[in-house]
KOLVO-583181 format. One line per field, with one value per atom (N, C-alpha, C, O, CB): atom name; chain; x negated, y, z. Coordinates in steps of 0.1 Angstrom, whole numbers, padded with zeros to 4 digits. Glycine has a CB too. Layout:
# residues N
atom (CA | ...);
kette (A | ...);
u (X | ...);
v (Y | ...);
w (Z | ...);
This chain:
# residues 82
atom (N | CA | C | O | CB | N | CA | C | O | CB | N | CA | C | O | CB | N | CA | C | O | CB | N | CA | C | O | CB | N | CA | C | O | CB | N | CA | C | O | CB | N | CA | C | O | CB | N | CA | C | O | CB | N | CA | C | O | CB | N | CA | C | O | CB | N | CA | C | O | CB | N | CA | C | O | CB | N | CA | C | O | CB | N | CA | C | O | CB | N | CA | C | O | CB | N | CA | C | O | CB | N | CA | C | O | CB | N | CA | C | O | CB | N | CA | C | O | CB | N | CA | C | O | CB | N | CA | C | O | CB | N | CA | C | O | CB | N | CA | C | O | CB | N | CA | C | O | CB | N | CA | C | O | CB | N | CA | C | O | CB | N | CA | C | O | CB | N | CA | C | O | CB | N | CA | C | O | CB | N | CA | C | O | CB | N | CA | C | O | CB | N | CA | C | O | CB | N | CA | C | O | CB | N | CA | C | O | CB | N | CA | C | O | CB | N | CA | C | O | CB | N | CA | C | O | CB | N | CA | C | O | CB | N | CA | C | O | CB | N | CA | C | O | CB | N | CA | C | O | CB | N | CA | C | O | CB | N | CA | C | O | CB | N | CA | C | O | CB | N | CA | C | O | CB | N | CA | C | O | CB | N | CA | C | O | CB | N | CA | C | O | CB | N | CA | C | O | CB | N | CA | C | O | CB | N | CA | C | O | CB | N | CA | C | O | CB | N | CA | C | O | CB | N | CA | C | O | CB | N | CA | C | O | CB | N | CA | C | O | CB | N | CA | C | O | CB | N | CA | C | O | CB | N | CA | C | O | CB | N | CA | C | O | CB | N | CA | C | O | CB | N | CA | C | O | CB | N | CA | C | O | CB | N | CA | C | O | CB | N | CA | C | O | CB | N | CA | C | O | CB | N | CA | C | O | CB | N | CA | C | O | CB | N | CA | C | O | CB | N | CA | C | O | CB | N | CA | C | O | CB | N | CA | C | O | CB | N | CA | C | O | CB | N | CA | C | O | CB | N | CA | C | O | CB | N | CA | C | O | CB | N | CA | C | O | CB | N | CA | C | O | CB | N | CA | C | O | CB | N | CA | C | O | CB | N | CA | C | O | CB);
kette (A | A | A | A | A | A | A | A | A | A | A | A | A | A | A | A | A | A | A | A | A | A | A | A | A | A | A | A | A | A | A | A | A | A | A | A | A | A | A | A | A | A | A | A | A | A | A | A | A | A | A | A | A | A | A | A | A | A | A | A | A | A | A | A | A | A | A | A | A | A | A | A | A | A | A | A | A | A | A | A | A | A | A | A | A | A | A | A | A | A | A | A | A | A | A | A | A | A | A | A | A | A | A | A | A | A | A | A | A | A | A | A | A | A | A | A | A | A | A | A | A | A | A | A | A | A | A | A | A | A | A | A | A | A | A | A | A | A | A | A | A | A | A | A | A | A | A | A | A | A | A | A | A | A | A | A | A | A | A | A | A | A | A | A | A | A | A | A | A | A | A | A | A | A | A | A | A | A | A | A | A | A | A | A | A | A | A | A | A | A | A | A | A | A | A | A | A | A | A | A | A | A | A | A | A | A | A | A | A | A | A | A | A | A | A | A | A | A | A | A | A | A | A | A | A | A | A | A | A | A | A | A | A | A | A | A | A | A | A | A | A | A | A | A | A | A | A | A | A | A | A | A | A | A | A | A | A | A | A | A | A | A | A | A | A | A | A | A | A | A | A | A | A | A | A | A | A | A | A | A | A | A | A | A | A | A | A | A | A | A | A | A | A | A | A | A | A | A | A | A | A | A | A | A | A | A | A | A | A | A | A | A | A | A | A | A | A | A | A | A | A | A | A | A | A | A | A | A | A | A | A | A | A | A | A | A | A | A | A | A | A | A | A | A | A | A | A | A | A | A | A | A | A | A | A | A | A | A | A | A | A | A | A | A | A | A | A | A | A | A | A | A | A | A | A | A | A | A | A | A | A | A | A | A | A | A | A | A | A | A | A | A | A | A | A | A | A | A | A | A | A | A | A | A | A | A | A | A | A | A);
u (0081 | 0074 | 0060 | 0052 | 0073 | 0057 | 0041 | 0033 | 0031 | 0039 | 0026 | 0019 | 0007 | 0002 | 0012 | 0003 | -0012 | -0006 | -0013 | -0019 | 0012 | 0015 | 0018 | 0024 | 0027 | 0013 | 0015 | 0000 | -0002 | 0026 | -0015 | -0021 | -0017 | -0007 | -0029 | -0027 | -0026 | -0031 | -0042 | -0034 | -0026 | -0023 | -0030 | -0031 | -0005 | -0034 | -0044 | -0028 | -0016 | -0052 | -0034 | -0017 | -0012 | -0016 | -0005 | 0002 | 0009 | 0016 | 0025 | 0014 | 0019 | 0024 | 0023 | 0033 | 0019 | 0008 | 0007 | 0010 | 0013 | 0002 | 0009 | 0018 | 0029 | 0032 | 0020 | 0039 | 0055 | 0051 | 0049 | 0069 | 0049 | 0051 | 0054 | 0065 | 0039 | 0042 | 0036 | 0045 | 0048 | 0019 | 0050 | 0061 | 0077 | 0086 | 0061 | 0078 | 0093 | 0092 | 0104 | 0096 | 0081 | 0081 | 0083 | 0089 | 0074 | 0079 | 0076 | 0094 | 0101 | 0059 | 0098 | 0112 | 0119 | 0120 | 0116 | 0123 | 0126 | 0128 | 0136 | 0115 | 0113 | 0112 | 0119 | 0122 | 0092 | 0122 | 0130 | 0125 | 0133 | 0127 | 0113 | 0105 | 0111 | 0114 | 0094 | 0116 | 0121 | 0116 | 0120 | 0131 | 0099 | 0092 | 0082 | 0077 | 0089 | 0077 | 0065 | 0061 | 0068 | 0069 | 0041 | 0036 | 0028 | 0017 | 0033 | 0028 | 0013 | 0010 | 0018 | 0016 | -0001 | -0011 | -0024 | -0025 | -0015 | -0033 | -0046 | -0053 | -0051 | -0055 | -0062 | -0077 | -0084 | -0088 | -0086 | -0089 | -0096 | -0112 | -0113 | -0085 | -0120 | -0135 | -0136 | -0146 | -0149 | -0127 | -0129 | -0117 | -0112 | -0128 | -0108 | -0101 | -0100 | -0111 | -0085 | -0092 | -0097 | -0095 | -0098 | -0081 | -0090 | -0090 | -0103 | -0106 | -0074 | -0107 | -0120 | -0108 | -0096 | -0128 | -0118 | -0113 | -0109 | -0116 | -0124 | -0096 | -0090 | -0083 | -0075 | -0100 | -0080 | -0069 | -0060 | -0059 | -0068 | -0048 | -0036 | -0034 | -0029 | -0029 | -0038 | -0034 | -0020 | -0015 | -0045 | -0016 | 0001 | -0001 | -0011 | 0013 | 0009 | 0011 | 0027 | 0035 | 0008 | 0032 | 0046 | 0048 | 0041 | 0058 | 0062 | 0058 | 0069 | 0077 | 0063 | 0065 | 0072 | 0074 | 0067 | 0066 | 0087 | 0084 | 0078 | 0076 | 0077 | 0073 | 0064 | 0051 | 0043 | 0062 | 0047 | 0033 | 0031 | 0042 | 0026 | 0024 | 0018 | 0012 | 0004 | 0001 | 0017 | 0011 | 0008 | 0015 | 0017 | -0013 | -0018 | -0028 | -0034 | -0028 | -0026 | -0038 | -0034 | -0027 | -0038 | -0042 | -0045 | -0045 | -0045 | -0059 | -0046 | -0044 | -0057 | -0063 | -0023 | -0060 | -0072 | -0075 | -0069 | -0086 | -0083 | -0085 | -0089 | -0086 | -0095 | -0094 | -0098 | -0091 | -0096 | -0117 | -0075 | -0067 | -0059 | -0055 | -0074 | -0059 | -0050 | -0061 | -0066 | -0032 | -0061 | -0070 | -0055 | -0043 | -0085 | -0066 | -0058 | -0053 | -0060 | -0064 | -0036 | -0033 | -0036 | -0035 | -0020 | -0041 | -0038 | -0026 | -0020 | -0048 | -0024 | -0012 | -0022 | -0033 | -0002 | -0015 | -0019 | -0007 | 0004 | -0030 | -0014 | -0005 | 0000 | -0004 | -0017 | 0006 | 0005 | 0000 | -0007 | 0013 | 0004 | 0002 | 0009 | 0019 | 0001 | 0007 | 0016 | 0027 | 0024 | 0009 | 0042 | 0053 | 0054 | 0060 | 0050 | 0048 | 0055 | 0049 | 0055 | 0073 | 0039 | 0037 | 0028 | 0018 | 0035 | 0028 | 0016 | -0001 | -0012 | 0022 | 0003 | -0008 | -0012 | -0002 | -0005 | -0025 | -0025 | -0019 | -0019 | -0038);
v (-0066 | -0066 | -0071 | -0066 | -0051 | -0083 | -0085 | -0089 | -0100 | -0096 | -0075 | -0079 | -0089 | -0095 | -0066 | -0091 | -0104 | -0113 | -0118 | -0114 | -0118 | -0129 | -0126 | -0133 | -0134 | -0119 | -0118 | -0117 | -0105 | -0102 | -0125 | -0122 | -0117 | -0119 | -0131 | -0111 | -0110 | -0120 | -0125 | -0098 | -0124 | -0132 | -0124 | -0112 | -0133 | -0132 | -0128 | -0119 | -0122 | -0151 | -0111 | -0103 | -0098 | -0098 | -0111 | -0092 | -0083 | -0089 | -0081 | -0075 | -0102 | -0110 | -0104 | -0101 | -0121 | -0102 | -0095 | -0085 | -0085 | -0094 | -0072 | -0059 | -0061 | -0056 | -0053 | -0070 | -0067 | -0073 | -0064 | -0074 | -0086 | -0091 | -0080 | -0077 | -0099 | -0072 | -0062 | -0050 | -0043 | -0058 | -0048 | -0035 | -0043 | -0036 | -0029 | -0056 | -0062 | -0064 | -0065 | -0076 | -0064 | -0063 | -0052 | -0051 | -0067 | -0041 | -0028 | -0021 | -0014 | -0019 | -0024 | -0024 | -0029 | -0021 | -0028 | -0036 | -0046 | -0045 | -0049 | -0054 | -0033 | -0034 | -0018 | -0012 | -0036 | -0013 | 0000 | 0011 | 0020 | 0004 | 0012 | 0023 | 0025 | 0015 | 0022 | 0037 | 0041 | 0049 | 0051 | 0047 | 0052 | 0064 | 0055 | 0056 | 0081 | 0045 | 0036 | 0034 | 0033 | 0022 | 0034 | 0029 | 0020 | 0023 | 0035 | 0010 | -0001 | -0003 | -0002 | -0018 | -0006 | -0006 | -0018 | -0023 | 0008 | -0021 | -0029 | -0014 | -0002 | -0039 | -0022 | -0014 | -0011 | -0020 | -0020 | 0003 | 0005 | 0015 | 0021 | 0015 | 0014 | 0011 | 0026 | 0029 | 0005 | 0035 | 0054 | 0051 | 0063 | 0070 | 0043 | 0052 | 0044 | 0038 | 0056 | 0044 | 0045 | 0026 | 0022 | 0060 | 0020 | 0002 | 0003 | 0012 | -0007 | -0008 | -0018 | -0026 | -0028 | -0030 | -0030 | -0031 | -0048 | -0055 | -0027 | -0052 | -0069 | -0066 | -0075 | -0083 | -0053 | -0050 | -0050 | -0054 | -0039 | -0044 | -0041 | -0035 | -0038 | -0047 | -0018 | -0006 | 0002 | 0006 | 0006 | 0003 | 0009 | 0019 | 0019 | 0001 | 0031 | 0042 | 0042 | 0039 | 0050 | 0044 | 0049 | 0064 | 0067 | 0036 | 0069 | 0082 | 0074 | 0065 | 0100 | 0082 | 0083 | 0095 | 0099 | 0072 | 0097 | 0116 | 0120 | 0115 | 0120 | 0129 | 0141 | 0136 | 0145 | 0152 | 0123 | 0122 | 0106 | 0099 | 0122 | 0103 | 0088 | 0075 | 0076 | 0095 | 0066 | 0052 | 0046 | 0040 | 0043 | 0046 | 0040 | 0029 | 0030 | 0053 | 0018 | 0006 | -0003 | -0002 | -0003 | -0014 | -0023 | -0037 | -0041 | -0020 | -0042 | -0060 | -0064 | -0058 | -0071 | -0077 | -0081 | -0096 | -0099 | -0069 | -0106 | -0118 | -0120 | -0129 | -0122 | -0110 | -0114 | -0104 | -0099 | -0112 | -0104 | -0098 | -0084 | -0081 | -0098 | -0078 | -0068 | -0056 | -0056 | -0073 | -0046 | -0036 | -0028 | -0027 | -0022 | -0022 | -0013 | -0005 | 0000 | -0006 | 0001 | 0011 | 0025 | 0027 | 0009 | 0035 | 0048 | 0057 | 0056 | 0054 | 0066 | 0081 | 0092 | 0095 | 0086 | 0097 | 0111 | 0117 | 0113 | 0110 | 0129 | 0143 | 0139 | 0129 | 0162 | 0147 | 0149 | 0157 | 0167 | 0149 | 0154 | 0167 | 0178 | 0178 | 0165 | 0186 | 0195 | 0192 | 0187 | 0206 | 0194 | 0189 | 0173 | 0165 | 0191 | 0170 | 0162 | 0146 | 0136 | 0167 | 0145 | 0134 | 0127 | 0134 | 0137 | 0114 | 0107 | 0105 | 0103 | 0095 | 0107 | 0101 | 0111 | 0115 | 0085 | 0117 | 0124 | 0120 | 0129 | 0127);
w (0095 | 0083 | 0086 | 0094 | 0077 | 0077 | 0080 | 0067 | 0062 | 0091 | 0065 | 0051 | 0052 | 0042 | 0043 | 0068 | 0065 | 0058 | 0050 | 0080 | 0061 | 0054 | 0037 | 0029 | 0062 | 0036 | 0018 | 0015 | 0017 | 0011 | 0010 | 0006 | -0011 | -0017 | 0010 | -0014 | -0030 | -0037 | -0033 | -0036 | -0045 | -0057 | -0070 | -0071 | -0059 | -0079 | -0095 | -0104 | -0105 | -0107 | -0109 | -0116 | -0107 | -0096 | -0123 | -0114 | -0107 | -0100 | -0096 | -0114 | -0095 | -0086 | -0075 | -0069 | -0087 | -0070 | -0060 | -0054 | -0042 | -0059 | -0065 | -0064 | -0058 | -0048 | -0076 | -0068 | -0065 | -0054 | -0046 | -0075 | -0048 | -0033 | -0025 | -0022 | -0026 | -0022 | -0012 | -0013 | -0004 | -0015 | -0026 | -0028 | -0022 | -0016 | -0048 | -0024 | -0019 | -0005 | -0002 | -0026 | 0008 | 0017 | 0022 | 0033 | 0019 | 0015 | 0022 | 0018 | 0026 | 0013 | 0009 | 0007 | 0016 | 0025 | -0002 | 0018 | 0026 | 0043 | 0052 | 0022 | 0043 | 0059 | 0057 | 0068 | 0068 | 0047 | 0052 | 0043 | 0042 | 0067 | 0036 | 0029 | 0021 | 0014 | 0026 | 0016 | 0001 | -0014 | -0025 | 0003 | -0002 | -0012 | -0010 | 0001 | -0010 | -0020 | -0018 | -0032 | -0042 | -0011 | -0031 | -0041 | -0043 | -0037 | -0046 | -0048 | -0046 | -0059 | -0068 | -0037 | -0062 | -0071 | -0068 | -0057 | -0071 | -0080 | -0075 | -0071 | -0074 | -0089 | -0062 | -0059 | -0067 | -0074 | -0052 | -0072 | -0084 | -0079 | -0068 | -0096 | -0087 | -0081 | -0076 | -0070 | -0095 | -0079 | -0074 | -0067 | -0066 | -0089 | -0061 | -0055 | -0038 | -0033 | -0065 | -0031 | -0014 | -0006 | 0005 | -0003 | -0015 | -0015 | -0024 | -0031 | -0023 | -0023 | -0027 | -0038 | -0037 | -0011 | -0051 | -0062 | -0057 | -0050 | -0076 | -0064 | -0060 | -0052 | -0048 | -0053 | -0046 | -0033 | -0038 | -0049 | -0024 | -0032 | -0032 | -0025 | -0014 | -0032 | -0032 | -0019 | -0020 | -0031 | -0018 | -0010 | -0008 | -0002 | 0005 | 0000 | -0003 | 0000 | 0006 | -0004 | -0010 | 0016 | 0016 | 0027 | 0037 | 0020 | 0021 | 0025 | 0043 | 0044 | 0012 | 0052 | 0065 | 0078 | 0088 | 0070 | 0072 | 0081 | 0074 | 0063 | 0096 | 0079 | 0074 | 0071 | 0068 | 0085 | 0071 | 0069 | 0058 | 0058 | 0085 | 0054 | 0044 | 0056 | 0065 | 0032 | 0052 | 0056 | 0048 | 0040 | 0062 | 0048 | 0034 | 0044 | 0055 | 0019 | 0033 | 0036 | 0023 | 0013 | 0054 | 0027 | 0015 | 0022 | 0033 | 0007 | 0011 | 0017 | 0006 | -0003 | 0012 | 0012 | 0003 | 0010 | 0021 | 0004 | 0005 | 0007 | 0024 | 0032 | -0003 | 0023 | 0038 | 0054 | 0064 | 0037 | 0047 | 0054 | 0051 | 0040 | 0062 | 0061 | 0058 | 0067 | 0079 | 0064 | 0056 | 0066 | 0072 | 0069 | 0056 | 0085 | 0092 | 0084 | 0075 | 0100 | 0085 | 0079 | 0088 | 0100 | 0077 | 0078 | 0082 | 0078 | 0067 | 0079 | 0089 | 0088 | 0085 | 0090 | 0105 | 0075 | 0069 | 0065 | 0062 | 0056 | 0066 | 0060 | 0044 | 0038 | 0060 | 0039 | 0026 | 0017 | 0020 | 0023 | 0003 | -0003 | -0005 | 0001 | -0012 | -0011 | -0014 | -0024 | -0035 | -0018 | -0020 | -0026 | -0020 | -0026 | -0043 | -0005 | 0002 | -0005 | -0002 | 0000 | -0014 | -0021 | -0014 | -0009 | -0034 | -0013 | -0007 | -0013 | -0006 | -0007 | -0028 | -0034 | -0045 | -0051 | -0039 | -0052 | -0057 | -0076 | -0085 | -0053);
């Protein structure tokens, strides 16, 4: 799986890409979305969440690459994202 090779694209083009890789590479509890100005991506991103084991793998993709992903716990009821 390699999201550097999927930059984001203008529209939701970008979303589905980044959600069809992450499928793809095996994830079955995944969410991607744009970057919005309150939440943890910088707005133009394309930040993803999927859940793995017991814990979340979130980062984002953006023009000038792919930031590091982080592992986190969850929420309560096992959910990645509020």
């Amino acid at each position: 799986m390699q999201l550097g090779s999927v930059p984001p694209s203008s529209g939701p083009d970008g979303v589905q890409r980044i959600r069809q890789v992450l499928t793809d590479g095996g994830f079955t509890v995944v969410t991607v979305r744009w970057g919005q100005p309150t939440g943890p991506a910088s707005p133009g991103s394309v930040f993803y969440a999927v859940a793995a084991g017991t814990g979340c793998v979130l980062g984002s993709v953006d023009f000038n690459g792919v930031r590091l992903p982080r592992v986190v716990g969850t929420f309560p009821g096992g959910r990645c994202l509020a």
